[in-house]
NUSEPA-874438 format. One record per residue: z, x, y of N, C-alpha, C in turn; residue in one letter; residue number from 1. Coordinates in Angstrom, 3 decimals. Layout:
N
[[Z,X,Y],[Z,X,Y],[Z,X,Y],A,NUM]
...
***
This chain:
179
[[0.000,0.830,-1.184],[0.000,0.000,0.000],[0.000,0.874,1.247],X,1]
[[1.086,1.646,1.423],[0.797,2.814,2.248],[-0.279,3.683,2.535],X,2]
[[-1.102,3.749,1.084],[-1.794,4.914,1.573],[-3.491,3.928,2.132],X,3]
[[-3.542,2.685,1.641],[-5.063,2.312,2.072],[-4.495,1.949,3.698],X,4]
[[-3.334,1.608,4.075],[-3.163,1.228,5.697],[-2.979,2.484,6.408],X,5]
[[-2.706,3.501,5.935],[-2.695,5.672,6.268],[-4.208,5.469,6.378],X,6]
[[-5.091,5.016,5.107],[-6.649,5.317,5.778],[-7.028,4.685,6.742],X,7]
[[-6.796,3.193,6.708],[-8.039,2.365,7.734],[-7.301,2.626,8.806],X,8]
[[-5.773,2.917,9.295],[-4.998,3.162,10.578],[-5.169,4.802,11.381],X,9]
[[-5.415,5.641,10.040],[-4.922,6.904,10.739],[-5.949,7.011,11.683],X,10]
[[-7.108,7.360,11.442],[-8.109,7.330,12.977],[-7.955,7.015,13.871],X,11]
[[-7.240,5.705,13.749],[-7.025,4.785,14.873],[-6.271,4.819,15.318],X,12]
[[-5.135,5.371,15.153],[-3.962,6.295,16.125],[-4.249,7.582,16.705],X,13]
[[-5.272,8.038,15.683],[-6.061,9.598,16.116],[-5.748,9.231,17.675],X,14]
[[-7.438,8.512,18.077],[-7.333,8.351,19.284],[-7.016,6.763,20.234],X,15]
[[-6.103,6.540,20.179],[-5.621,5.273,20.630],[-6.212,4.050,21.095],X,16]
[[-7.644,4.975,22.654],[-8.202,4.221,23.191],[-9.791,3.936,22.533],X,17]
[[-10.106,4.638,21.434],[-11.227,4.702,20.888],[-11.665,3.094,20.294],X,18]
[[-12.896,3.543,19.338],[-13.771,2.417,19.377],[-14.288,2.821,17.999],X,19]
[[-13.705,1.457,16.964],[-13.962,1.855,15.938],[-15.291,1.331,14.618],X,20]
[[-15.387,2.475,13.997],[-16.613,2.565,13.517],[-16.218,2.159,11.863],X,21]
[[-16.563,1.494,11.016],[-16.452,0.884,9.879],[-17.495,0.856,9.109],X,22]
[[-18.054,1.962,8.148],[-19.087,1.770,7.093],[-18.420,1.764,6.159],X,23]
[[-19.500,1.038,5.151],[-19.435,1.050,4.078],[-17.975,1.872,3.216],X,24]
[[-18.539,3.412,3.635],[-18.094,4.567,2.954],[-17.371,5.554,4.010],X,25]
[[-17.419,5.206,4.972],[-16.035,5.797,5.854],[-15.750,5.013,6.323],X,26]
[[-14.826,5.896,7.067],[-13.858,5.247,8.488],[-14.137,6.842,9.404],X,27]
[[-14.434,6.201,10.447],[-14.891,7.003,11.615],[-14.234,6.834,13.104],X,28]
[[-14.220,7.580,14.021],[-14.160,7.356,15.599],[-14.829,7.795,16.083],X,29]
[[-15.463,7.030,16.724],[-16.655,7.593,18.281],[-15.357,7.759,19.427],X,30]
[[-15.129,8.717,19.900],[-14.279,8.660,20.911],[-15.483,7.954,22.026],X,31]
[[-14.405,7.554,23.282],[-15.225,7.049,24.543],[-15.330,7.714,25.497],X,32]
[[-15.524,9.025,25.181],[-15.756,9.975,26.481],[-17.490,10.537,25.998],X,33]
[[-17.484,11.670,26.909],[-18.652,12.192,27.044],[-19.353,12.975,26.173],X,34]
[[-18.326,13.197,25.399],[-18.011,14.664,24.309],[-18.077,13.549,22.880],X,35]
[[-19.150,13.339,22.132],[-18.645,12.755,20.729],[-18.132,13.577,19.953],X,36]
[[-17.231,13.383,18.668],[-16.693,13.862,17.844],[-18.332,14.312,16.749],X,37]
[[-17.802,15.376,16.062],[-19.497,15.627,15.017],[-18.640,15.085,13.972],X,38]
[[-20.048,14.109,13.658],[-19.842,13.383,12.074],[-21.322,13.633,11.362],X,39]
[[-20.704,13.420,9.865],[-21.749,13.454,9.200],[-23.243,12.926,8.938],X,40]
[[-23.688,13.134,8.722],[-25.072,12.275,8.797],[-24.601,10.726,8.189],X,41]
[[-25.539,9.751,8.395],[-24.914,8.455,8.214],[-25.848,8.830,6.955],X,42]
[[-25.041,7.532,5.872],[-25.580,7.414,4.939],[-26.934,7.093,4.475],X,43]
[[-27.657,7.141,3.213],[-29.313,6.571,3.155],[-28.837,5.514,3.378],X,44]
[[-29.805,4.518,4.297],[-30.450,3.328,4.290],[-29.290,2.966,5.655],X,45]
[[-28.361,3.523,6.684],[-28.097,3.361,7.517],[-28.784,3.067,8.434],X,46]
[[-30.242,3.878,8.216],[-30.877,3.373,10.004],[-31.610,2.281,9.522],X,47]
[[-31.719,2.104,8.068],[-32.337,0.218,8.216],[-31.664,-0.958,8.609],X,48]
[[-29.991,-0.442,8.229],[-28.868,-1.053,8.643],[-28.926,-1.289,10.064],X,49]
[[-28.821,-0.274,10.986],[-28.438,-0.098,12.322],[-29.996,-0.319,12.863],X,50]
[[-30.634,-0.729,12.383],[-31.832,-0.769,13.272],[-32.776,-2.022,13.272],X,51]
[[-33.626,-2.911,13.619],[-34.761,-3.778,13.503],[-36.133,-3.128,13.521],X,52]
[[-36.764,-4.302,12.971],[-38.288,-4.134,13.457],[-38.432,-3.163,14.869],X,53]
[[-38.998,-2.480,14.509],[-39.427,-1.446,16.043],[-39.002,-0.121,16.728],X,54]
[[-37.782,-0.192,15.718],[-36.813,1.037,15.623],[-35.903,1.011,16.915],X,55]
[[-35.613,-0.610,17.593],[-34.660,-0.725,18.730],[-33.325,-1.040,17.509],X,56]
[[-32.192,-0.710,18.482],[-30.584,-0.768,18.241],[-30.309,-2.390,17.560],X,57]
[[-29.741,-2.081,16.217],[-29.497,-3.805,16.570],[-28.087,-4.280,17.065],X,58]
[[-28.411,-5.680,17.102],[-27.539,-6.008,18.602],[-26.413,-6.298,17.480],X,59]
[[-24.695,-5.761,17.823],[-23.254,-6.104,17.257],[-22.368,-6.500,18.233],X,60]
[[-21.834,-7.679,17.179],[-20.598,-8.164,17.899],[-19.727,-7.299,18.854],X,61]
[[-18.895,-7.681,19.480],[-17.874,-6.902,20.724],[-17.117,-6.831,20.766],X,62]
[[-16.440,-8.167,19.391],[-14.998,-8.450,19.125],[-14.817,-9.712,18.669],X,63]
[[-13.590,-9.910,18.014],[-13.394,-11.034,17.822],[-13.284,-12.121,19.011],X,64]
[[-13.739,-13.236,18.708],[-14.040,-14.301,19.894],[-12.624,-15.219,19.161],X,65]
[[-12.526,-15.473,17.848],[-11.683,-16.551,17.682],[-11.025,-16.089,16.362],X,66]
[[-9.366,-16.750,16.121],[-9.560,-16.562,14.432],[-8.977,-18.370,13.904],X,67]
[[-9.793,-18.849,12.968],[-9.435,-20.156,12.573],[-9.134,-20.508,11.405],X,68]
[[-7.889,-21.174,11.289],[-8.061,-21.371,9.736],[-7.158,-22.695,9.264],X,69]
[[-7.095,-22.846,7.996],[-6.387,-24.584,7.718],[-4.760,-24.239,8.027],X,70]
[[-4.159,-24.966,8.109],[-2.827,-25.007,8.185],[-2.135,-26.554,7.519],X,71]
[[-1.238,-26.709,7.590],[-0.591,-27.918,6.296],[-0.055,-28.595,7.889],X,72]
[[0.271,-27.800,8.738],[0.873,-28.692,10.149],[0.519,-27.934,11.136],X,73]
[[-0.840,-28.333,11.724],[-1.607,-27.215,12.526],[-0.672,-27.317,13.789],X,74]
[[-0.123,-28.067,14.336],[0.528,-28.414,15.563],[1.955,-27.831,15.673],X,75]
[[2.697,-27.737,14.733],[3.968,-27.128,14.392],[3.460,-25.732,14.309],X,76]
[[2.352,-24.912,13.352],[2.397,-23.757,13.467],[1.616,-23.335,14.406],X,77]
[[1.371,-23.818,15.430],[0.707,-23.062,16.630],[1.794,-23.010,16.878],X,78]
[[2.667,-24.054,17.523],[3.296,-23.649,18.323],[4.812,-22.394,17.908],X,79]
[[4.772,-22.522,17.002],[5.403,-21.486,16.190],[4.628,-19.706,16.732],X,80]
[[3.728,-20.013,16.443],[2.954,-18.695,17.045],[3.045,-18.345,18.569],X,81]
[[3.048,-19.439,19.622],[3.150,-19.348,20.490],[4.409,-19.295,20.893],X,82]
[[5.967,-19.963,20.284],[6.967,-19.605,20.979],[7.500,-18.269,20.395],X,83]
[[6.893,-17.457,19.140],[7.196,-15.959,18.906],[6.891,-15.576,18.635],X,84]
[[5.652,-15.616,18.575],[4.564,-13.663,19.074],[3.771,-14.301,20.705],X,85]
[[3.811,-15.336,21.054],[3.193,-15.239,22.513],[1.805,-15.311,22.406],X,86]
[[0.992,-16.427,21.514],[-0.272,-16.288,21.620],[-0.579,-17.676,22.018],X,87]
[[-1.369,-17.712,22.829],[-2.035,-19.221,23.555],[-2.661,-19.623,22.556],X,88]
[[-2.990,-21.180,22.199],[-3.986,-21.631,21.328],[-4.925,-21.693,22.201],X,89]
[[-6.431,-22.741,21.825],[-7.232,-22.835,22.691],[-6.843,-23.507,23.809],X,90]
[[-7.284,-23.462,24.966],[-6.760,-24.378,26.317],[-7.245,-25.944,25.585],X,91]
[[-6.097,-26.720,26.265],[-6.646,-28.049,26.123],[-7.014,-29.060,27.113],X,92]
[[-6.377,-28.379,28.213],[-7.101,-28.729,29.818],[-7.204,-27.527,30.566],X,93]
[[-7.395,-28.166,31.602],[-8.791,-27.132,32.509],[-7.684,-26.024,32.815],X,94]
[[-6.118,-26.688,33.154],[-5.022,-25.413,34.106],[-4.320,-24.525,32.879],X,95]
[[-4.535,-24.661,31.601],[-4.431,-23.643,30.568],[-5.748,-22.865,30.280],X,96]
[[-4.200,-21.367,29.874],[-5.417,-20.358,29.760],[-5.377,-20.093,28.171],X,97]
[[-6.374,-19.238,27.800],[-6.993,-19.010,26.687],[-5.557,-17.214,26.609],X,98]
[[-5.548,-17.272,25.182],[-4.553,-15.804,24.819],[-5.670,-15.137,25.262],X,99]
[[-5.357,-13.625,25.779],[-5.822,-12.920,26.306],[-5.389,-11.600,25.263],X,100]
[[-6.029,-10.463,24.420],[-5.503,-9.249,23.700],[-6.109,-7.974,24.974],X,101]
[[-5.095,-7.491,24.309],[-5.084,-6.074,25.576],[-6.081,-4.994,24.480],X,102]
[[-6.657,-4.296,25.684],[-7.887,-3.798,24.102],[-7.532,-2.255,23.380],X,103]
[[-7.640,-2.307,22.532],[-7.367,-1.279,21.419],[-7.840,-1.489,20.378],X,104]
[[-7.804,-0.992,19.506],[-8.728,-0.737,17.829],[-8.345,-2.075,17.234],X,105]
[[-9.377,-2.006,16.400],[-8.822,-3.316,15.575],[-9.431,-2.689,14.620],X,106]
[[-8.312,-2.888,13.079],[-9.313,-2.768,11.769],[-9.925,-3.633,11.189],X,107]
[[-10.809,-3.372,10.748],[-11.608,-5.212,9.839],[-11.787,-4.191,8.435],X,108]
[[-11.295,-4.721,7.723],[-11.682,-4.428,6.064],[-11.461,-5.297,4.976],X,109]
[[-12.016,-5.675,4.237],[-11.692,-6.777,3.301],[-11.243,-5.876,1.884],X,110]
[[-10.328,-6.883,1.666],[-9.497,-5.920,0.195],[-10.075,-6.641,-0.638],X,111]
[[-9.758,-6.014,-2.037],[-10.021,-6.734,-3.579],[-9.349,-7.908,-3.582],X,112]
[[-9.688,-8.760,-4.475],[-9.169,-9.552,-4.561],[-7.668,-9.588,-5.033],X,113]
[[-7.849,-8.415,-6.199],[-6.333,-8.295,-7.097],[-5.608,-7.699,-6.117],X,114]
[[-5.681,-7.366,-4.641],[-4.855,-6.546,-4.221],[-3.425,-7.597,-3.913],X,115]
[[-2.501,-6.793,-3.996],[-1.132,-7.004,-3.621],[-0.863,-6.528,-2.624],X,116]
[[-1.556,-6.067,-1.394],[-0.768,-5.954,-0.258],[-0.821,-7.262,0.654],X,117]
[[-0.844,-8.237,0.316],[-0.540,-9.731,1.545],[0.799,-9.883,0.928],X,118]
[[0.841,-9.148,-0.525],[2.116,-10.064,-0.932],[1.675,-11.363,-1.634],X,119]
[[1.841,-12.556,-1.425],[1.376,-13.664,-2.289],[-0.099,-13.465,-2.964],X,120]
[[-0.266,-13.652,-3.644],[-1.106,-14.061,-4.825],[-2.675,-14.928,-4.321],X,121]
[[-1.918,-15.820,-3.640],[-2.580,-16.714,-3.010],[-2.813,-17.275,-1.753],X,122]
[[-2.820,-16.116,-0.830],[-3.036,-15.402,0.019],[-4.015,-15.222,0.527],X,123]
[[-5.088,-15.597,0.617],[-6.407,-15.001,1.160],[-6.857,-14.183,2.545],X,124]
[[-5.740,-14.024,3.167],[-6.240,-13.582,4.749],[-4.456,-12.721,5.169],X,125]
[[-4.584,-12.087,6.389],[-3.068,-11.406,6.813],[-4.065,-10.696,7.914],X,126]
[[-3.269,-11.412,9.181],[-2.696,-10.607,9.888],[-2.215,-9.854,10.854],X,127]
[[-2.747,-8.645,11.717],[-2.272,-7.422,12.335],[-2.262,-7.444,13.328],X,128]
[[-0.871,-7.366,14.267],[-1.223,-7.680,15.107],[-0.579,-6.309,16.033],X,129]
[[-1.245,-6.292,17.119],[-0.607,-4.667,17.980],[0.835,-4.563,18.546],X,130]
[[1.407,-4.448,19.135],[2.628,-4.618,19.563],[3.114,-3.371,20.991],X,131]
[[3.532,-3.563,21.656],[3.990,-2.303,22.143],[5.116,-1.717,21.813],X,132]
[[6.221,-2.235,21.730],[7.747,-2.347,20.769],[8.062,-2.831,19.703],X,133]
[[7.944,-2.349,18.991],[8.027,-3.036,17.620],[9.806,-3.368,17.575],X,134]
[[10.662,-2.326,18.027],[11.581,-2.976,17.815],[12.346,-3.786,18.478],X,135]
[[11.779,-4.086,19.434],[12.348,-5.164,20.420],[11.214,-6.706,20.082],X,136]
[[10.254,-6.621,19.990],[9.674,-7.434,18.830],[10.587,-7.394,17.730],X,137]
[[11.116,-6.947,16.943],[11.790,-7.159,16.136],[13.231,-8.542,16.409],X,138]
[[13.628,-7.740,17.199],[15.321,-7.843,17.703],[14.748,-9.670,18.241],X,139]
[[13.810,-10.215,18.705],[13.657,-10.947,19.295],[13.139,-12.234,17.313],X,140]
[[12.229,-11.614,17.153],[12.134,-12.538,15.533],[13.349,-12.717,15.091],X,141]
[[14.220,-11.364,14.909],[15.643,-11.946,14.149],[16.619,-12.894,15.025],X,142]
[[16.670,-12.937,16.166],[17.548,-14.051,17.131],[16.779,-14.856,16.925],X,143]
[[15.662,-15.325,16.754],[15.213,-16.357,16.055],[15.235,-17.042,14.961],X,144]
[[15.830,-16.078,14.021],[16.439,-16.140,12.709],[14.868,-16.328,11.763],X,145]
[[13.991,-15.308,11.902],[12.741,-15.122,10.795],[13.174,-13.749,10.742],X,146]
[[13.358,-13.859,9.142],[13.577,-12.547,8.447],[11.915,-11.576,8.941],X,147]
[[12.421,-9.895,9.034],[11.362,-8.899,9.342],[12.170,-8.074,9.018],X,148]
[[10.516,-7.384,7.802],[10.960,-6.211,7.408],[10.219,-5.031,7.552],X,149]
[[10.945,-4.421,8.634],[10.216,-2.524,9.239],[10.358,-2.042,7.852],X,150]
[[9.092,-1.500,8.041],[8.873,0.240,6.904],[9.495,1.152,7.353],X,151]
[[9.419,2.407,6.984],[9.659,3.832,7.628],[8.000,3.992,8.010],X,152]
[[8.171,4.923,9.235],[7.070,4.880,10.330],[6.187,6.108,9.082],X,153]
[[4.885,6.057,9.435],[3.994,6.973,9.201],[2.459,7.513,10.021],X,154]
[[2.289,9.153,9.952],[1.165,8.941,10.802],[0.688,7.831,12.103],X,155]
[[0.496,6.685,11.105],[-0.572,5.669,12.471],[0.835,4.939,12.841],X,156]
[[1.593,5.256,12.534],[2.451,4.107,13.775],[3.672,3.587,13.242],X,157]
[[3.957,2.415,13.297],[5.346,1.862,12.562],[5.031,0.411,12.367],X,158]
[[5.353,0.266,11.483],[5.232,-1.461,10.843],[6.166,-2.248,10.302],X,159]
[[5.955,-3.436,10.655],[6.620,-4.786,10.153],[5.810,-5.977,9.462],X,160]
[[6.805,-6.979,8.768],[6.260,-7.525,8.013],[7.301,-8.862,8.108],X,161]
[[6.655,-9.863,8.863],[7.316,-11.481,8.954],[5.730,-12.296,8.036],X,162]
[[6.498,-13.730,7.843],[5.421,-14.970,7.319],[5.729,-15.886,8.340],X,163]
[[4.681,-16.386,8.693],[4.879,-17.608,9.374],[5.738,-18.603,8.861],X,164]
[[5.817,-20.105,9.219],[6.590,-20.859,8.592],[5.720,-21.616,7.095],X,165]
[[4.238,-21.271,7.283],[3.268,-21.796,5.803],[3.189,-20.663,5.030],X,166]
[[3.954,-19.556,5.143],[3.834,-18.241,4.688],[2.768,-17.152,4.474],X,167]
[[2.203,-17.153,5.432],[1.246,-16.615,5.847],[1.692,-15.241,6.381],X,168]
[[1.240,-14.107,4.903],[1.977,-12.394,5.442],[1.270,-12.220,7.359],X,169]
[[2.172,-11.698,8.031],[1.622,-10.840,9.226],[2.299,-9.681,9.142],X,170]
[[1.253,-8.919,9.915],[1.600,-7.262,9.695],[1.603,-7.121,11.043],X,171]
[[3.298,-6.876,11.681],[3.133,-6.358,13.102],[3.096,-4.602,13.077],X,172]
[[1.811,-3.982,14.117],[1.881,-2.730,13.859],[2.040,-1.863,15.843],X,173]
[[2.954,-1.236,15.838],[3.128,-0.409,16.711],[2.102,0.998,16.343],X,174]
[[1.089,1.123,17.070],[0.318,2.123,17.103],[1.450,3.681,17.370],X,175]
[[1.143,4.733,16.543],[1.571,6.190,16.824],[1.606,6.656,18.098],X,176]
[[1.723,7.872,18.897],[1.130,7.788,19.716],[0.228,9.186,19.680],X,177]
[[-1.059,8.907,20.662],[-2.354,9.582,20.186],[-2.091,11.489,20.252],X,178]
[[-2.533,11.829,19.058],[-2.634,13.520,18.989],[-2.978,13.719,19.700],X,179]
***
C-alpha cells in the first residue's frame, strides 16, 4: 500500500508546483519552468497517442471539471462534505459559489480490481484530497467525532484516512515539502 502511493506521490512532492505527466509505463514531471527535466524517449506508439491526423498536438483535458457519483442520501452526504472538509456542492442559485481547488498535482491512476488499498471490497472509487495541515485537519474531524487514521509520514508527504458517513475510503494527503 505504501509503496504504489511512494510511486504515483513521490514525483509529485519532487516538485510541488509541477504538472503531472501519467503514461502508461511511467510516472514523470515536466517541471514549469524554462529548463525541462531530461526524460526518456516516450514509448513506441506515443506520438500516435499524443498526436492527430497532421502531426498537430492533441487537444487534453486541464483538470477535473466535476466528480459525481450515487449516494444512498445525496443531501445528507453533501452536506457532510461540506460541513468537514469545506467543499461547495454545485451552486443552486445565482449568489452561491461553486468549490474552488487551489492548484497542485493531482494523481489519476486506476488500481486492479483485487486491490485492497480503498479498504472495502466493494469500493469502487477513493478519494485524495490535498490539505495544507493535516494535523489540524485532523484535530478538527476528531471534535467532530469521525474516527482518522494518520500513517507515519513518507517521502511524498503525510497521510490520513477517514470514510464518509456511506463509507466511502478518503485519503487526506499533506504534500512533503519540495527537494
Amino acid at each position: 500500500m505504501l509503496f504504489l502511493r511512494r510511486q504515483l506521490l513521490q514525483t509529485l512532492s519532487f516538485a510541488f508546483g509541477s504538472s503531472v505527466i501519467l503514461s502508461r509505463n511511467q510516472l514523470g514531471v515536466a517541471a514549469q519552468t524554462t529548463t525541462q527535466p531530461k526524460v526518456s524517449p516516450p514509448p513506441a506508439g506515443a506520438a500516435v497517442r499524443d498526436r492527430i491526423a497532421g502531426g498537430t498536438e492533441m487537444e487534453k483535458v486541464t483538470g477535473i471539471g466535476g466528480f459525481f457519483f450515487r449516494a444512498k442520501d445525496p443531501k445528507a452526504l453533501g452536506l457532510w462534505y461540506q460541513q468537514h472538509l469545506g467543499i461547495s456542492l454545485i451552486p443552486s442559485s445565482e449568489g452561491d459559489s461553486a468549490w474552488e481547488q487551489e492548484a497542485g498535482p493531482t494523481a489519476f491512476a486506476p488500481f486492479p480490481e483485487t486491490s485492497k488499498y480503498f479498504g472495502d471490497a466493494q469500493k469502487a472509487w477513493m478519494l485524495n484530497f490535498r490539505v495544507r495541515d493535516l494535523d489540524k485537519m485532523a484535530a478538527q474531524l476528531q471534535a467532530a467525532g469521525i474516527e482518522i487514521k494518520i500513517y507515519p509520514p513518507d517521502p511524498t508527504g503525510r497521510f490520513a484516512r477517514v470514510h464518509d458517513p456511506e463509507g466511502n475510503p478518503i485519503e487526506l494527503w499533506q504534500p512533503g515539502a519540495p527537494h
